[in-house]
N, C-alpha and C positions, 0 to 999 in steps of 0.2 A: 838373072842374078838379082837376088834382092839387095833393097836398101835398108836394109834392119841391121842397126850397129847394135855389137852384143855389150851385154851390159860388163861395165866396168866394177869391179872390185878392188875394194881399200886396201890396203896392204899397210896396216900402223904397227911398227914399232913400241916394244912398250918396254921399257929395260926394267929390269928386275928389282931395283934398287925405289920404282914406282909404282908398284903391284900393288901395294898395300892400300892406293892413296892416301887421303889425308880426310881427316874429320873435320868437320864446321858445323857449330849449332848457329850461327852470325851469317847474315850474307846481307850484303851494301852495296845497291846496284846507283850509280853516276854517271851523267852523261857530258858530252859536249856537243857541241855540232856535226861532229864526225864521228865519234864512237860512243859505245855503254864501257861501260866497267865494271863488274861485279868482283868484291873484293869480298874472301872468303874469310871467317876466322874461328879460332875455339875459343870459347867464352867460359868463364869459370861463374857459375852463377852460384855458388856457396857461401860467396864472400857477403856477407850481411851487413858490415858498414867500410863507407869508402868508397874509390873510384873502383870497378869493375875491373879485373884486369881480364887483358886476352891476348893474343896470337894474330896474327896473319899470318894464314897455312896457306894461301893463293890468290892470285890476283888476274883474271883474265881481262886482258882486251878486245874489243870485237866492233866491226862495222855493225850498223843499224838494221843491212839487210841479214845479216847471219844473226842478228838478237834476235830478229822477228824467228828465223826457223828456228831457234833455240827453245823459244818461248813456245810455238808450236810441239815443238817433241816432247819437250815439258808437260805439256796439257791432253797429247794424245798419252803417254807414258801413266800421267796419274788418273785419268778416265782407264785404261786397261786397269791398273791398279787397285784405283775402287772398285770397279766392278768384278774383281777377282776375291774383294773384300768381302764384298757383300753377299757373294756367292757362298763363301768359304762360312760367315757368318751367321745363315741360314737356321731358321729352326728344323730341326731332324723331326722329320715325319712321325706320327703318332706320341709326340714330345705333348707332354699334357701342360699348357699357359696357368698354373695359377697364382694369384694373389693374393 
């Protein structure tokens, strides 16, 4: 008999009323000794004079070691990303360069 445990699968709930998420152009990461905080919001950037106004659409808290892999999947996620960009973005073969 082997000792190979099979791999576990998430199983998240996502109720319907949260499908949509939520938008943020703003995000305000804080810490303490024990957590980050990344406080999410939408910012009206139209408003040309005056205080800025905006929203908090979300506020998560999180241990140090779960920032770290956040911030990890964050940076493998935008490295897949660019490089799908940049692919995508390509000059078409026999595309004539001029100036």
């Amino acid at each position: 008999m082997e000792d190979d445990p099979r791999e576990r699968q998430l199983n998240i709930h996502l109720d319907p009323e949260n499908l949509a998420g939520v938008y943020a152009n703003f995000a305000n990461v804080s810490f303490s000794d024990y957590e980050f905080t990344i406080t999410f919001a939408r910012i009206d950037h139209e408003v040309e004079e005056g205080d800025v106004p905006g929203v908090v659409v979300s506020r998560v808290n999180m241990s140090p070691r779960f920032m770290r892999e956040v911030m990890d999947a964050m940076n493998d996620s935008w490295s897949k990303w660019s490089t799908r960009e940049g692919i995508r973005n390509l000059p078409e073969q026999g595309e004539s360069h001029q100036q």
